[in-house]
N, C-alpha and C positions, 0 to 999 in steps of 0.2 A: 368250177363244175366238177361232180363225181360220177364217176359212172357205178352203178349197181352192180354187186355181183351174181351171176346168172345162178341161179338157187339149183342145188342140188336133188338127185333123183328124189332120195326119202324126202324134202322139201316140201318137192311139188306133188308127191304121193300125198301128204298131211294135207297142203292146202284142197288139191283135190277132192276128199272125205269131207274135212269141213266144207265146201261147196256141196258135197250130194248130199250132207244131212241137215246145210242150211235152207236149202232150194225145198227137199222135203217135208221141213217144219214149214214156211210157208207155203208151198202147194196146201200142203192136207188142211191147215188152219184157215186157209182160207177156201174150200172145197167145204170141209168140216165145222168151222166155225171154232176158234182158240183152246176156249174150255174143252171141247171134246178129243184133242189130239193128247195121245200121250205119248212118251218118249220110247215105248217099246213102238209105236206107229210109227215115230219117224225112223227108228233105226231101221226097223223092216223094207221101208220104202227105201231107205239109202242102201239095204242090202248089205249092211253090220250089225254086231251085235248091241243090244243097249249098254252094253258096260262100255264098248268103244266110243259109243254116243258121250257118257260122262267122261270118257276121256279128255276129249274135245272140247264140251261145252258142261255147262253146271245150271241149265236149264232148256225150258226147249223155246220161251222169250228171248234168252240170250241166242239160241241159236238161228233165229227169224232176222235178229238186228246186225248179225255179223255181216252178212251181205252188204248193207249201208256202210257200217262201219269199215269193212275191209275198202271198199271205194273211195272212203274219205282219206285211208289212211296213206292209198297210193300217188294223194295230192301234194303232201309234202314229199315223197319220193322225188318223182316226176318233176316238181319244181327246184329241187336241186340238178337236177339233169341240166335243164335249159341253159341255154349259151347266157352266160355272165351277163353282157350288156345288154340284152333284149329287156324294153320297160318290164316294171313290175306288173302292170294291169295286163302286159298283153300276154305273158309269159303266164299269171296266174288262168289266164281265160284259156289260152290252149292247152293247160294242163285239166281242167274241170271240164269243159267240155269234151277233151278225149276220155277224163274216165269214168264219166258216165253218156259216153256216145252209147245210141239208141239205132245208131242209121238212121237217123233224122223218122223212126217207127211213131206211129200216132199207140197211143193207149187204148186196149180193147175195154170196150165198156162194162163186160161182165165182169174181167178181171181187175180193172178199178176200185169197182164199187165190191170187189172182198178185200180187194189192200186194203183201202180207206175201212173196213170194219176188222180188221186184225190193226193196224196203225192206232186205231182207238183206244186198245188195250193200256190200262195202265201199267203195265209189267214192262211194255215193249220201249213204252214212252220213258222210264225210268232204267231201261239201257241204255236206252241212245242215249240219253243224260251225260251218263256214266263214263261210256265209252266213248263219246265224242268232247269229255272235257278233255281229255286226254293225249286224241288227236287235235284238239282244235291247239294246242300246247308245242306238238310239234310240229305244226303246219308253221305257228307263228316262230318258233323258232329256222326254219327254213326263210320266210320274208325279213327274219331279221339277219341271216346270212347276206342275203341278195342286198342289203338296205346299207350295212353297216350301222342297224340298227343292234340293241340289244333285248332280248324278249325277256328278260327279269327283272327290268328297268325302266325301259320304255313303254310306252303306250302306242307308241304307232304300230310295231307288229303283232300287237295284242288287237287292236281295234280291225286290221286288216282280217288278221285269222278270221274272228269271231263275225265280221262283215261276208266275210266271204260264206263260213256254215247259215249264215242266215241265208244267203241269196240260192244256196244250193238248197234250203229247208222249204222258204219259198216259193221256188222257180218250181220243183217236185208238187208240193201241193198243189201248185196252180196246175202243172200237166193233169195231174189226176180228174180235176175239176170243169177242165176249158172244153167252151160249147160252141162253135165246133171246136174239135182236138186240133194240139199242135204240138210241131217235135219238142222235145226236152233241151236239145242244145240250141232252140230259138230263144226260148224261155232264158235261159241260163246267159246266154252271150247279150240279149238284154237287160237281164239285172247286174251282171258284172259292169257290163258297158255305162249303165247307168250312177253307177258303184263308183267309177273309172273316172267318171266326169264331175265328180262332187254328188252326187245327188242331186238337181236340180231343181227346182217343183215346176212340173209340168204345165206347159201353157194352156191355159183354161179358155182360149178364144181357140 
């Protein structure tokens, strides 16, 4: 087990910026509609200049998907933390379920239905791409620490990583969707669960 070390003032000043100018790009785009935001709009809203906004980021798709991204990335963190001998499934499920805990929040319906049309974007779709091949690389490098597996080598911490962004790709979709709504770590602690047990196929009587 490693413990993280506690990020320093200028750190947490940067990740902070990147938060108020990610949160910004999506508010406005989805208030706005994608095409009509531009990157002097979101820096205004974050209340920086747009040259700091390029700082940051090197678009304003990349700056909408960092959110996701920053959340995936602190799964592999967080699963380095966990006590050594706790299984894999249960250790991976309290890790993803705490970091995208919601407080068990239902989805407002207006606010959905602009994610789901900013999500649409091909721009957005070809970050997350990008940037979650990256993390899903070092998540599976973390389940191959815990495994005494090897992730250059092996297939099994590659197959877990890449099981596990599906069920997070999933489980989100489905929140956004489900009539009536239901929390996001219901969703998630059912597909992992599900994940955990082989996959099953469902009894049909």
């Amino acid at each position: 087990m490693t413990t993280s070390r506690a990020p320093g003032h200028r750190e947490r000043k940067k990740q902070q910026t990147r938060e108020a100018l990610s949160w910004a790009a999506l508010r406005l785009s989805v208030e706005r509609g994608f095409g009509n935001v531009l990157v002097e709009d979101i820096a205004a809203d974050a209340g920086v200049s747009p040259r700091t906004f390029n700082n940051y980021f090197s678009s304003k798709a990349e700056a909408i998907v960092w959110r996701q991204l920053d959340r995936l990335r602190r799964i592999a963190e967080l699963l380095r933390e966990r006590p050594p001998g706790e299984p894999l499934w249960e250790a991976i499920t309290a890790v993803v379920t705490l970091t995208f805990d919601h407080g068990d929040s239902l989805p407002d319906e207006r606010w959905t239905t602009g994610v789901r049309l900013v999500l649409g974007e091909m721009d957005l779709q070809g970050e997350l791409v990008k940037g979650g091949a990256a993390i899903e690389r070092d998540c599976a490098a973390a389940i191959a620490e815990r495994t005494g597996t090897d992730a250059d080598h092996d297939l099994y911490p590659l197959l877990v990583a890449a099981a596990v962004s599906a069920a997070i790709r999933v489980s989100s979709e489905q929140w956004l969707r489900t009539d009536p709504p239901v929390p996001l770590s219901t969703l998630l602690r059912d597909a992992l669960g599900r994940l955990a047990a082989g996959l099953p196929v469902p009894d049909a009587g």
